[in-house]
N, C-alpha and C positions, 0 to 999 in steps of 0.2 A: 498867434495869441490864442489861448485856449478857451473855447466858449463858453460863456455859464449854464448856469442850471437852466434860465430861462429862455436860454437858445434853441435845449435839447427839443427834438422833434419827435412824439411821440403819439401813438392812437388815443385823445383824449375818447374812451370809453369804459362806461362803470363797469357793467358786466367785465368785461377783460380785468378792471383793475380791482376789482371780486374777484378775479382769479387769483392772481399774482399776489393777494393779500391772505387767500386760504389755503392755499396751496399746498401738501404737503412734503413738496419736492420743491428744488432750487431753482427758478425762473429768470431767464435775463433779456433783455433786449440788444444789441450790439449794433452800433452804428459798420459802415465798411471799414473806416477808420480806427477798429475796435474802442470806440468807446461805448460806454454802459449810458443806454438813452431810459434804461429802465432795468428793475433790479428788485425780487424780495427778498422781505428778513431771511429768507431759509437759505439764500444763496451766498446773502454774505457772511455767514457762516464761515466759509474756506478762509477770510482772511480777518476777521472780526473789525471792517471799518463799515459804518452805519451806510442804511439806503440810500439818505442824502450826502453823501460822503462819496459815493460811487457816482452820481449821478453829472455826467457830460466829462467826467474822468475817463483816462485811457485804461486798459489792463494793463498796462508797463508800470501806470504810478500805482494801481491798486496792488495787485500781485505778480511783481518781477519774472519770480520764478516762473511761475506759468505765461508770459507775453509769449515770446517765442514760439510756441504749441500754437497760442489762441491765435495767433496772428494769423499762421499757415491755415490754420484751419478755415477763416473766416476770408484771408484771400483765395482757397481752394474752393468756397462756395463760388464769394467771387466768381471766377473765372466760367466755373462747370455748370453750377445752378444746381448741382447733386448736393444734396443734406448730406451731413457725413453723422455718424452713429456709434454708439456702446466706444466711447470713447475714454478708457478710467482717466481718472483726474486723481494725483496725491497731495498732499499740501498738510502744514501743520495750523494750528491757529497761533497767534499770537499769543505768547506766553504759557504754552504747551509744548510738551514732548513727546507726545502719540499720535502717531502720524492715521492721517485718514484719508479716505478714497470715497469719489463719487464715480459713477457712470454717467456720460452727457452725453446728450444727443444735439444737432447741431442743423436748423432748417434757414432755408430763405424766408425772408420778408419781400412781397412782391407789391407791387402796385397795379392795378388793375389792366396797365396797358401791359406788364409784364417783366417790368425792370425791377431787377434785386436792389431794394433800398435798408436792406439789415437782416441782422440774422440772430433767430430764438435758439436761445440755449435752454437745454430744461437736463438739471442735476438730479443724481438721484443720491444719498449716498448710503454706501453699501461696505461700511468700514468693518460694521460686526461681519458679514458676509465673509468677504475675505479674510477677518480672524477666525473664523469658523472654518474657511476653507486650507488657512492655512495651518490649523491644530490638527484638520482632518490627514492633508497631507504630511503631518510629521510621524500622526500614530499609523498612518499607511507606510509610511518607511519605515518606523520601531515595528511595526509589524512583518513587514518583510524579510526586515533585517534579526526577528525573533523566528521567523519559519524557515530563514537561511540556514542560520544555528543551529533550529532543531532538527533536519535535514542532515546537517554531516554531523552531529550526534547521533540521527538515526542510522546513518551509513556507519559509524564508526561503532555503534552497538551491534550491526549486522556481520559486519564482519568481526566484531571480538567473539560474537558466537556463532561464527563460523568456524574462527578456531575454536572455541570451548567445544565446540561439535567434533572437531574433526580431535582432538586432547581424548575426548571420549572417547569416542570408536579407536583411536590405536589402544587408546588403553584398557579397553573391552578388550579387542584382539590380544592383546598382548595376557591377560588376565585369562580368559576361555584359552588359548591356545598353551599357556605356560602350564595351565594343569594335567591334562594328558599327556602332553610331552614331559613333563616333569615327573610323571609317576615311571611312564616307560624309560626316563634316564634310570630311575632310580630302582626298577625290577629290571634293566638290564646288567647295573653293575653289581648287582648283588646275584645274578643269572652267572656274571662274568667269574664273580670269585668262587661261587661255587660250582663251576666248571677246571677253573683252577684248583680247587680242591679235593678234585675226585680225580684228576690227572692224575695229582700227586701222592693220593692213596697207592693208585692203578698201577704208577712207577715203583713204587715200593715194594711191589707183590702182597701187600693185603688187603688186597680190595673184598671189601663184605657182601652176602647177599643183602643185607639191610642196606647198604650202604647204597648200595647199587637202587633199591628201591625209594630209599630216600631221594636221591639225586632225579629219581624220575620225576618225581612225586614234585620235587621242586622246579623243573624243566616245565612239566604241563602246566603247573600255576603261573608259573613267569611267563608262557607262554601265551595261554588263556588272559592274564593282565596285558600283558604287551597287544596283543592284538584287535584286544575292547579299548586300551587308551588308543591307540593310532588311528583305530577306525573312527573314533571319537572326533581325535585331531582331523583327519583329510573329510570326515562330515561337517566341522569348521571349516574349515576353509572354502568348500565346495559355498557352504552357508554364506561366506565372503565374499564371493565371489558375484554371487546373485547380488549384493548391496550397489554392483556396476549395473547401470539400466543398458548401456549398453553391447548388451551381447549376442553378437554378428550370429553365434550357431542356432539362435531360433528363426527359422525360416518364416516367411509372409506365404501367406496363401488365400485361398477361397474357401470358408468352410461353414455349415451351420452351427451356430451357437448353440443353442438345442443339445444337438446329437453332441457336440463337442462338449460340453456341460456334464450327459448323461455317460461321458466316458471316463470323465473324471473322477464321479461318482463311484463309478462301477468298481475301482478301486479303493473310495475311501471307506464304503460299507459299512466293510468287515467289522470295523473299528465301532460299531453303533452299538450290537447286543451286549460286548461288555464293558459298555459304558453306561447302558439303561436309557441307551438314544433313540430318539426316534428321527427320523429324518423326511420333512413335505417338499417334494420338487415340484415346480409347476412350471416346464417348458416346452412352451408350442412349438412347434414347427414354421420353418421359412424365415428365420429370422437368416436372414444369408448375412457374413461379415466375410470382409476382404481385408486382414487383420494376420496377429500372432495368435495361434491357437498355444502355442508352446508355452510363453507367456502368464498365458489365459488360465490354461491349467495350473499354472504354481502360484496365480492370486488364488484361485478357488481355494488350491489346497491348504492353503497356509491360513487362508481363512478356516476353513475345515479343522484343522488341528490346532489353531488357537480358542475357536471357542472348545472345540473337546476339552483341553489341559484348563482354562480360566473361567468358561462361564458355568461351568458344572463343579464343584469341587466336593470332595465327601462322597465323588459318588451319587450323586444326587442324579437323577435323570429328568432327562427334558425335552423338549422340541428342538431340531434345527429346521429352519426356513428358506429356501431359493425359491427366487420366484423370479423369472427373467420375462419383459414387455418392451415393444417398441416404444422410441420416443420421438414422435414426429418419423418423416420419410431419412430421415439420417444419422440417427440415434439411437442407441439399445439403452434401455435401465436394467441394472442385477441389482436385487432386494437380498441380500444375505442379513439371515437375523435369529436369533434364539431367545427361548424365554429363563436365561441362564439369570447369575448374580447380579449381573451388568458390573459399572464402572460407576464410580465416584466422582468430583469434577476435579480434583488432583493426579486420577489416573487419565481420564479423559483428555486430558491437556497433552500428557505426554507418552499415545497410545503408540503414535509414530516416531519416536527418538529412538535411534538406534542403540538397543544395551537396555532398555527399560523395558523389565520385568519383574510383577509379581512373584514369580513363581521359579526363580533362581533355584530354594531347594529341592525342588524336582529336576533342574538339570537343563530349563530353560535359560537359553541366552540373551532374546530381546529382539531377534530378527525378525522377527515373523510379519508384523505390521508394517514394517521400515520397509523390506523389501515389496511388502503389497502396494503401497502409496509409490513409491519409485517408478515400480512397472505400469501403474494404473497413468500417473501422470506424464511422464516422460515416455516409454516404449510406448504403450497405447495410444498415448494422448487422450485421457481421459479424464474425468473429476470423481472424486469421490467424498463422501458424508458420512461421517462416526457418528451417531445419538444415542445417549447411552444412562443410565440412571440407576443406582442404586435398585436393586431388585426390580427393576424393569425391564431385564434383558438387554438387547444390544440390538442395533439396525446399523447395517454398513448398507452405504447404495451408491453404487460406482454407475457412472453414467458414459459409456460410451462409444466412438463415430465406430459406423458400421465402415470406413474406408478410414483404415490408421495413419495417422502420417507418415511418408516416405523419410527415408533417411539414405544418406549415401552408399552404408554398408547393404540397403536392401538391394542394390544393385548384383 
């Protein structure tokens, strides 16, 4: 038979029952038997039957669902004398469809010689938490699952312009190389007929002194064109060939930068008084690299000859700048810079795409940077810095190891 209210055995004291009355967490007392020997408004909550409604009742008849749970738990005190803890609790109330959740903690009631005679539950609950936690975790999936996305978007835009890169350059090659060859198709067949046509004078027996000097006259033109277009042509393709970074015929070696610098010069010179150039080097000695000097020379020079053709135009004369400095014990910096037109941020963007040039009517092709950036970062293994500004000149400054990376062909 079930015991009444006025069976239950509880701590008659106020201060306690000042707790359990202000509380702003869910409080209970539990006999072993799991019944509720005490119980506040904030706890019954979970099932919506009043304080005295719980009171000397089991949790089976209060809230079914949860017996099972509470029972374990309060026989595991039981047994062990361990509190058990952060225990979530879910439940709906009555006449509700939003489910809710408490966190419980779960302690002995001892007696002073030390026997467990009940066990405090103390509720917290923590329903917004949990809908908080689980909004947080759905926009952490929609988020992942939007950086998945844009991920093979980003890979699927890397390589569509990989192709649109690589659609370019044949089609540059194919555009640069069809014009020289195409003139020389075209002064050698008209070379051709007018060879057959002085045959044919020749076999007849009337061949003229005019005729005779006309035919010359036309041999050394066709001649003189054929020989400017193809040289034209195999200076493309030579140019094409450098767009590969890797090529086996520039040797690795030990050399000063400096000296190596000053030799490259020494050829580009010429090219300054009529241009109205003036040219500041400033390279110390001892900078030892264990590097491609071959390489090294055709960044300079391309750098060299693209400011001549772009940052000067009209003739205009200016300053070019080298100035080469250690960086740290394992790094060189080259400062190449002029006080030319500069760039724009339209041109700036696309100084290293291969085919992109200003200055096409002069007979420029668009290599010149492409292969600088190639050698610099791949052969060398280096970095390099365009800055560049509408009449402020231009600063390029490659930075790089005094010991180049090995590769298998340096073998």
């Amino acid at each position: 038979m079930r015991s009444s209210v006025q069976d239950v055995q509880f701590p008659k004291q106020p201060a306690l029952q000042l707790i359990y009355d202000t509380a702003p967490i869910g409080l209970a007392y539990l006999s072993p038997d799991c019944r509720y020997l005490q119980i506040n408004q904030r706890l019954t909550e979970i099932c919506g039957i009043s304080v005295e409604g719980h009171l000397g009742r089991t949790v089976h008849d209060c809230v079914p669902a949860l017996a099972s749970a509470v029972e374990g738990i309060v026989q595991s005190i039981m047994e062990t004398g361990e509190p058990v803890t952060d225990v979530e609790v879910y439940g709906q109330r009555p006449g509700h469809n939003d489910e809710r959740c408490w966190i419980t903690h779960w302690h002995p009631q001892r007696e002073p010689n030390g026997s467990i005679v009940g066990v405090n539950v103390a509720a917290e609950e923590i329903t917004d938490r949990k809908r908080s936690e689980r909004e947080i975790r759905a926009a952490r999936d929609a988020a992942e699952k939007a950086l998945h996305h844009l991920q093979e978007t980003q890979a699927s835009l890397i390589e569509a312009e990989k192709l649109a890169a690589l659609g370019r350059l044949v089609a540059g090659v194919a555009h640069e190389i069809n014009s020289p060859v195409g003139t020389s198709l075209t002064v050698a067949s008209v070379l051709e007929q007018k060879c057959a046509d002085f045959a044919a004078e020749a076999a007849r027996g009337k061949l003229k002194r005019s005729s005779l000097s006309d035919f010359i006259e036309v041999v050394e033109s066709a001649s003189s064109l054929l020989v400017g277009n193809l040289q034209r042509a195999a200076d493309l393709v030579q140019s094409f060939k450098q767009v590969a970074v890797d090529r086996s015929y520039f040797d690795r070696s030990q050399f000063d930068l400096g000296a190596a610098t000053e030799q490259v010069l020494s050829s580009l010179r010429p090219a300054l008084p009529k241009n109205n150039l003036a040219l500041e080097v400033d390279c110390p000695p001892g900078l030892a690299m264990n590097s491609y000097p071959g390489p090294y020379g055709q960044v300079l020079t391309n750098l060299f000859v693209n400011s001549v053709a772009h940052a000067f135009p009209d003739g205009k004369g200016g300053m070019i700048t080298i100035r080469l400095r250690a960086s740290g014990a394992d790094q060189v910096e080259i400062l190449f810079a002029d006080n030319g037109c500069g760039m724009d941020d339209d041109v700036l963007r696309q100084a290293f795409d291969p085919f992109f040039t200003t200055r096409r009517d002069i007979g420029r092709i668009g290599l010149g940077l492409h292969i600088v950036h190639n050698i610099v970062t791949n052969r060398l293994g280096g970095e390099l810095n365009l800055d560049s500004a509408p009449g402020m000149g231009t600063r390029m400054r490659i930075t790089l190891p005094r010991v180049a990376p090995r590769r298998v062909t340096d073998s």
